[in-house]
C-alpha positions as CSV (number, residue, x, y, z in Angstrom):
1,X,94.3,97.7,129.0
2,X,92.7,97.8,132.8
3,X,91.2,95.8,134.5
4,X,90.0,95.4,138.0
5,X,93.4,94.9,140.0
6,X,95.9,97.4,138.1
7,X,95.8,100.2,136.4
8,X,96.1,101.4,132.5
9,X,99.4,103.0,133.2
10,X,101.2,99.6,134.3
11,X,99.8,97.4,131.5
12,X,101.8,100.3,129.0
13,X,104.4,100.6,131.0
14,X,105.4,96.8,131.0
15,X,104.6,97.1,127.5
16,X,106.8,100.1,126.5
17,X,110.1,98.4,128.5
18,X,109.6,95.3,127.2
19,X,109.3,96.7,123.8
20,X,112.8,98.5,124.4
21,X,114.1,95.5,126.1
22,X,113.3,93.2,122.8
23,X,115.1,96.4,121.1
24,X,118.6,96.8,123.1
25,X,118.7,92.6,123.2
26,X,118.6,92.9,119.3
27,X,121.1,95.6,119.5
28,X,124.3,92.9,119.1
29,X,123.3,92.3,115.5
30,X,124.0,96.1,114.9
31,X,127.6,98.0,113.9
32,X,128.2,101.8,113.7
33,X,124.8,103.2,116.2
34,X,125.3,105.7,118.3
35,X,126.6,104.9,121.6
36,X,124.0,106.1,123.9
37,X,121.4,103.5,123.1
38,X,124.2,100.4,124.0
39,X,125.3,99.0,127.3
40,X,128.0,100.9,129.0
41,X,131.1,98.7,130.0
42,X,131.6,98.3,133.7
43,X,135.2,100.7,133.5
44,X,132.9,103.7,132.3
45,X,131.2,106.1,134.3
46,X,128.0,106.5,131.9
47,X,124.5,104.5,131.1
48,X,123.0,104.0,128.3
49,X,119.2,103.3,127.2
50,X,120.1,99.7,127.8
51,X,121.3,100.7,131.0
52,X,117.8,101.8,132.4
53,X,115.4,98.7,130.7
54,X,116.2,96.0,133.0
55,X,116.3,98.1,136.0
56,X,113.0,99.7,134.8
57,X,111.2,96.6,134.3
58,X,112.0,95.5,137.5
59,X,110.3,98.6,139.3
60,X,107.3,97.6,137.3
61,X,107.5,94.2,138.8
62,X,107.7,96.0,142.0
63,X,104.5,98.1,140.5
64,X,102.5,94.6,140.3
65,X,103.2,92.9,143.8
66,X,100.5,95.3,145.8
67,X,97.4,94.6,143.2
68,X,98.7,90.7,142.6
69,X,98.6,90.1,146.5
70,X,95.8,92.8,147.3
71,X,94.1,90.3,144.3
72,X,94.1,87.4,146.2
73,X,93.8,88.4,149.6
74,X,90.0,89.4,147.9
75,X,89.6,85.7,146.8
76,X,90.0,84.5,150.0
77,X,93.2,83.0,149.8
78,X,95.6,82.9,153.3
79,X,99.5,84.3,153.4
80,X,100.2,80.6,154.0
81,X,99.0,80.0,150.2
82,X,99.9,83.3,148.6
83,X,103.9,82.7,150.4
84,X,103.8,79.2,148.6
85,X,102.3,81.1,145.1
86,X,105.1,83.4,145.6
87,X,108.3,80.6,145.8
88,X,106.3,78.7,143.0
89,X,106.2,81.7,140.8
90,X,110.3,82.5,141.8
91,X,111.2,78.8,140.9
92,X,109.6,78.9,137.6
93,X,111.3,82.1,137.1
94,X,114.5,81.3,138.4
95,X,114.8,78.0,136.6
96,X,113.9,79.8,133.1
97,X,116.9,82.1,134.0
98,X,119.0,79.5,135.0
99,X,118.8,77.1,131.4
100,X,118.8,80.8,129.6
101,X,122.2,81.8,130.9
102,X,124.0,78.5,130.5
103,X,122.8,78.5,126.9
104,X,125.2,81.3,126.7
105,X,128.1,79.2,127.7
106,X,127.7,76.5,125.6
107,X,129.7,74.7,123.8
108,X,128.0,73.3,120.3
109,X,130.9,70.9,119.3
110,X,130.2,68.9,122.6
111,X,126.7,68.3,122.1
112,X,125.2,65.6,120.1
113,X,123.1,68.1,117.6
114,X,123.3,72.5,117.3
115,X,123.3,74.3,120.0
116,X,120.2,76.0,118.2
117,X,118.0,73.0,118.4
118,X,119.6,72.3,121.9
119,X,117.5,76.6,122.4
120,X,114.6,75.4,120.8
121,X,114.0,72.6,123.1
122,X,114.6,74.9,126.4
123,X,112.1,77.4,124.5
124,X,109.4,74.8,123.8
125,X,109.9,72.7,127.5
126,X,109.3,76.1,129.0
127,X,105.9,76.9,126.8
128,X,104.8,72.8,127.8
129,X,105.5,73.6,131.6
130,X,104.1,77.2,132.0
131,X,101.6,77.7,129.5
132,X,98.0,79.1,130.3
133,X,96.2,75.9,129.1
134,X,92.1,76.4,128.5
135,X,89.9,74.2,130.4
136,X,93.4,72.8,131.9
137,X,93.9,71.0,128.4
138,X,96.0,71.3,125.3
139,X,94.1,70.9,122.3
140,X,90.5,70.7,123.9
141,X,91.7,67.1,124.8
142,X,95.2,66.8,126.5
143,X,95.7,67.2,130.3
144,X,97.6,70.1,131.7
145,X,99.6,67.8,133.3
146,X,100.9,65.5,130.8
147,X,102.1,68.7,128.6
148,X,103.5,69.4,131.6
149,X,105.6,66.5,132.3
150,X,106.8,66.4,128.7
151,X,108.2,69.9,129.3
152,X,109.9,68.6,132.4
153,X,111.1,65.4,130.8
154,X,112.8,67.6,128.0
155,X,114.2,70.1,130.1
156,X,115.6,67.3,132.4
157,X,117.1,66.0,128.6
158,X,118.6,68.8,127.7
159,X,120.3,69.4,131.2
160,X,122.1,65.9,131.0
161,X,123.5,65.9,127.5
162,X,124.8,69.8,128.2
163,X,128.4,71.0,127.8
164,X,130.2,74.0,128.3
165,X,133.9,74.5,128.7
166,X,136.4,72.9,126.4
167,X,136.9,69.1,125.2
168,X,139.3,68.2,127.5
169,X,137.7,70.3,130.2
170,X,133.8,69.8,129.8
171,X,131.5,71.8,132.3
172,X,128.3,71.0,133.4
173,X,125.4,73.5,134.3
174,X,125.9,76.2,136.2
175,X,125.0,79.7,137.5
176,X,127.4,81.5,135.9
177,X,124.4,84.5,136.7
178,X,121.3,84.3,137.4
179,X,119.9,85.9,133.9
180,X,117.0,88.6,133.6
181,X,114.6,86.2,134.8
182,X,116.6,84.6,137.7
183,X,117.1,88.0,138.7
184,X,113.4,88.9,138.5
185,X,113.0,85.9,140.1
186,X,115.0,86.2,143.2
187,X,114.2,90.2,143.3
188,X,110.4,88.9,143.7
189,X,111.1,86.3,146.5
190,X,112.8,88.6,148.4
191,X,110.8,91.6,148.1
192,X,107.0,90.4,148.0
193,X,107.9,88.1,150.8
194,X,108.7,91.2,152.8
195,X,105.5,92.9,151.2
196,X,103.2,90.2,152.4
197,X,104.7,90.5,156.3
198,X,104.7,94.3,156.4
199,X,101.7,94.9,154.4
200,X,100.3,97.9,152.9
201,X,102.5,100.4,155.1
202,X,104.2,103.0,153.2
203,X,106.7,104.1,156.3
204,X,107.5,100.5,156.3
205,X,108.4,100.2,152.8
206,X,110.2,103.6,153.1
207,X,112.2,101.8,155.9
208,X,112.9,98.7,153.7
209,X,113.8,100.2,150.8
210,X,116.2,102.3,152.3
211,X,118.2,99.5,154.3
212,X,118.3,97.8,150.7
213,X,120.2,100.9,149.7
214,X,122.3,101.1,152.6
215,X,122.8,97.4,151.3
216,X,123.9,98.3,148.4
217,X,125.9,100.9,149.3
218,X,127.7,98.9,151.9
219,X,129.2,96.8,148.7
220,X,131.2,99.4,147.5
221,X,132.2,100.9,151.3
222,X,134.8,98.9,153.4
223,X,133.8,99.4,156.3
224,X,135.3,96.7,158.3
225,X,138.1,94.7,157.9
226,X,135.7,91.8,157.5
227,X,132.4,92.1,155.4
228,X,129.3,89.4,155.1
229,X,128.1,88.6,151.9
230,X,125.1,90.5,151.8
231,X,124.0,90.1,148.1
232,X,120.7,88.4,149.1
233,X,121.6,85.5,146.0
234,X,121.7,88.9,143.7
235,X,122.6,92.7,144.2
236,X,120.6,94.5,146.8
237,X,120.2,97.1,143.7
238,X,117.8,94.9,141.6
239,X,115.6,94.7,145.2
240,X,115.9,98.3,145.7
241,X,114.5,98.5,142.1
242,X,111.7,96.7,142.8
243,X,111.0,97.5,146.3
244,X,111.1,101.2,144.3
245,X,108.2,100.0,142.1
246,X,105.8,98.8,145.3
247,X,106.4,102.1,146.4
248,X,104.9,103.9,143.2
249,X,102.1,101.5,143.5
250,X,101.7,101.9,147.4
251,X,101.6,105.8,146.8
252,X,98.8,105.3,144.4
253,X,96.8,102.9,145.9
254,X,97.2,105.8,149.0
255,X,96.2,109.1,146.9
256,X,95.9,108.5,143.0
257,X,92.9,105.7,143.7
258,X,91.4,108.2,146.4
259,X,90.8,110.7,144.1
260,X,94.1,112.9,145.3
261,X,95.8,113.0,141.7
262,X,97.7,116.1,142.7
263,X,99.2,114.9,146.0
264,X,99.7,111.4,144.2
265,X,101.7,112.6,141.2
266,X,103.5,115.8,143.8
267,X,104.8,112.5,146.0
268,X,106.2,110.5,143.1
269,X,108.7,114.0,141.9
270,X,109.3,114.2,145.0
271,X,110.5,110.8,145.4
272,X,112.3,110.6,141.9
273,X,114.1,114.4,142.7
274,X,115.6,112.3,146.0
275,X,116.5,109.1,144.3
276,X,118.2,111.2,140.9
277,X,119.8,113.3,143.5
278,X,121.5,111.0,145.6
279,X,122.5,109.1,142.4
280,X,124.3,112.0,141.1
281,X,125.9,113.4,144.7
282,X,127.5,109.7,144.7
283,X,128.4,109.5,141.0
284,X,132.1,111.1,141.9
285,X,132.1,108.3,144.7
286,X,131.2,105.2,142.8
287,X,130.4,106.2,138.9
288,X,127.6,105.2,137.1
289,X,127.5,102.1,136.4
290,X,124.9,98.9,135.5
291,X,128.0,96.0,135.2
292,X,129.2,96.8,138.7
293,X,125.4,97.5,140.0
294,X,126.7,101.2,141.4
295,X,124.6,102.7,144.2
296,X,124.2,106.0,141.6
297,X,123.2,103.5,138.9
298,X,120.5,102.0,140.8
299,X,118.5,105.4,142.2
300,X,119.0,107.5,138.7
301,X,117.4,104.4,137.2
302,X,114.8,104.2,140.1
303,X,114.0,108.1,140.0
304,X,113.7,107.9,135.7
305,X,111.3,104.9,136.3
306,X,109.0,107.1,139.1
307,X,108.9,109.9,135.9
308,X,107.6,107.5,133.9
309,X,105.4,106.2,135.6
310,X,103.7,109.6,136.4
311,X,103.9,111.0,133.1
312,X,102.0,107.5,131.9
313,X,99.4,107.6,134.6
314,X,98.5,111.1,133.5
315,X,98.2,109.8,129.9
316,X,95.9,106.8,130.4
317,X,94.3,107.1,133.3
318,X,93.7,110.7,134.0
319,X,93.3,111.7,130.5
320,X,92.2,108.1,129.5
321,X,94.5,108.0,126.1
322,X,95.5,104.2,125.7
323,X,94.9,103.8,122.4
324,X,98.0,104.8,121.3
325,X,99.8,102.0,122.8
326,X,97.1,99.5,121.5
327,X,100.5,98.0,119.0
328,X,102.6,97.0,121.6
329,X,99.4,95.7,123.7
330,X,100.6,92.3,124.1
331,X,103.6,92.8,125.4
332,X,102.1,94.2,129.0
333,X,99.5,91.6,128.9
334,X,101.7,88.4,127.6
335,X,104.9,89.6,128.8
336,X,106.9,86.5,129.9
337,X,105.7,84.9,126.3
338,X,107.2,88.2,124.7
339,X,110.6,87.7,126.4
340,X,110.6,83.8,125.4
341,X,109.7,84.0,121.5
342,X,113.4,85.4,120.5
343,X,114.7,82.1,122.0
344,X,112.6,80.8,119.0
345,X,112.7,82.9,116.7
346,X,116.7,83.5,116.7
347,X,117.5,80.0,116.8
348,X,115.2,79.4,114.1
349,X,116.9,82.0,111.6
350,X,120.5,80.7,112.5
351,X,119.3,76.8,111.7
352,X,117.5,77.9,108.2
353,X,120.3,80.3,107.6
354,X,118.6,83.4,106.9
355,X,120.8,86.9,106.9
356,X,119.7,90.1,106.1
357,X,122.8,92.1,104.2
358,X,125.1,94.5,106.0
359,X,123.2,97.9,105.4
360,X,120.2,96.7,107.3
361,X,122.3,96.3,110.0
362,X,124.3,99.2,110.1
363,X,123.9,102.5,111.6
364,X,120.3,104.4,111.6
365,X,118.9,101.7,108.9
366,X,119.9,99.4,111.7
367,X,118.0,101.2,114.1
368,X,115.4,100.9,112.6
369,X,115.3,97.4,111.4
370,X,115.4,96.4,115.5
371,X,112.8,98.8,116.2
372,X,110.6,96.4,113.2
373,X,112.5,93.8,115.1
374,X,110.7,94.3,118.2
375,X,107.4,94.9,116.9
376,X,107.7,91.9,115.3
377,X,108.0,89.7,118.3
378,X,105.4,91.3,120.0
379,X,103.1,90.7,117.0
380,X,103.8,87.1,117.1
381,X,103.3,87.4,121.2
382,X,99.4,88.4,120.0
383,X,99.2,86.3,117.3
384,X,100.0,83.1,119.8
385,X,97.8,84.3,122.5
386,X,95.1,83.7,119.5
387,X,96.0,80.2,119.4
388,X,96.1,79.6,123.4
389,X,99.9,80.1,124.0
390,X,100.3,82.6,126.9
391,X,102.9,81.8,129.2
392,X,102.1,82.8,133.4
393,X,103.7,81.9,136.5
């Protein structure tokens, strides 16, 4: 699980959260589990383990941007074409978010076949667009490119004959949110745009992530009569979250990688005592809260994720253990084909009308069938990288 631009630790822990994040996604199928593991609603003053996932995988996105960019700066490429790798790689993102969260709001009766079919197209236009393809072709014959424009072609299809809304009131697309990926997706622009200007400077990054904070913050304080949007196309919490992450890695690439394991590991307590700290010293002002995106929220998420982090770098790369997360493997090194295969493999089940009886999907049975759930998927995630599907952007 390492190669030469990250480390052991970040390859488990994207596998680990997206594990859980396959898990607490397959959690709506469930009745009568305890409520800890759920999503809190935005009136309560609580989180759940589905509360830290998203937030957690975005540090780890933030974990990534320092070797990704150190990466190519080594091949030679210039911050003109690593800026324009960056805004591809949002697009991509953003535009999977964007079809994702409108299949939410639609409207079946209105279309001219299921909405499941209408899924598996977006699923299968996105594996035709952003799929690693050997040798640039499909099938050892097939151009990249004309997989490419199929996927386009079909997205493109799918956008025209959509409906949302009612019959008499038909909607078209639109960002309702931006989705886990659109989120990601703007996060990244935002925050590894301001990585590639600043550079490798941890004061700086100290400096930015604090003013996204204060960003933050400023949403839930009135402190003038008037107030500019300052929600940067999404919450200045999911760029604190990931500004968090370049942080961890910036503190590493500083200390851990020099040898200074102590110093490394003292730095990242340090950082996630402050950030649980302040989270709790504002709880009484702002609650807990992922729905509203609370300043408390985002650092008790941020500090949990610079825990983990240090508790997994001990584990694999000081005490070089990795084996143990060998089952879950290829969902740290396939990860965006991980996330997509539910958007198969539920629509799928619905179309051929397969349902499991009620005690599987009740209480700790329950539990236990979405922890097979999510093994599953990442199972098929290998078994497809055998066969030369492996989504990147």
């Amino acid at each position: 699980m390492k190669n030469n631009n990250r480390i052991a630790s970040i390859d488990i822990f994207r596998a680990l959260t997206m594990f859980l994040m396959i898990f607490v996604n397959d959690l709506w199928t469930l009745s009568d589990i305890p409520e800890w593991l759920g999503h809190a609603k935005a009136a309560e003053d609580r989180m759940g383990l589905s509360d830290w996932v998203f937030p957690g995988f975005l540090f780890i996105v933030g974990l990534s941007i320092p070797f990704d960019i150190r990466a190519r700066k080594k091949k030679g490429a210039s911050k003109l074409e690593i800026f324009w790798h960056i805004i591809k790689r949002s697009f991509a993102l953003i535009v999977m978010g964007f079809f994702m969260v409108n299949f939410e709001n639609i409207n079946g009766d209105l279309l001219p076949f299921s909405k499941y079919f209408w899924e598996i197209l977006m699923a299968i236009a996105i594996v035709l667009i952003w799929n690693i393809y050997p040798n640039h072709k499909a099938f050892n014959k097939i151009p990249e490119w004309i997989m490419q424009v199929l996927g386009i072609a079909i997205l493109i299809f799918i956008g025209i004959i959509y409906k949302s809304g009612t019959e008499d009131n038909p909607t078209w697309l639109t960002p309702h949110w931006w989705g886990i990926l659109g989120i990601i997706g703007w996060a990244y622009l935002l925050t590894s745009t301001i990585f590639l200007l600043i550079g490798e400077k941890i004061i700086y990054t100290i400096i930015i992530l604090l003013i996204f904070h204060a960003l933050n913050a400023l949403d839930f304080v009135n402190l003038f009569s008037w107030q500019p949007d300052i929600n940067l196309m999404v919450s200045p919490s999911f760029h604190a979250s990931v500004m968090s992450g370049v942080l961890a890695s910036l503190l590493y690439l500083e200390f851990g990688k020099k040898g200074k394991t102590t110093l490394f590991l003292t730095f990242i307590l340090i950082v996630a005592a402050i950030s649980i700290t302040y989270g709790f010293a504002t709880r009484p002002e702002w609650g807990i809260s992922k729905i509203r995106a609370t300043p408390s929220w985002t650092t008790i998420c941020a500090g949990i994720s610079f825990i983990v982090f240090g508790i997994l770098y001990v584990i694999s790369d000081i005490l070089k253990q990795t084996k143990w997360a060998s089952f879950i493997a290829p969902a740290g090194t396939s990860t965006l084909t991980c996330y997509l295969v539910p958007y198969l493999y539920y629509p799928i089940i619905m179309l051929v009308g397969i349902f499991l009886p009620d005690f599987l999907k009740t209480g700790y049975v329950g539990i236990i069938k979405s922890l097979f759930f999510a093994y599953l998927i990442i199972f098929i995630t290998g078994m497809l990288g055998k066969i030369h599907i492996k989504l990147k952007v």
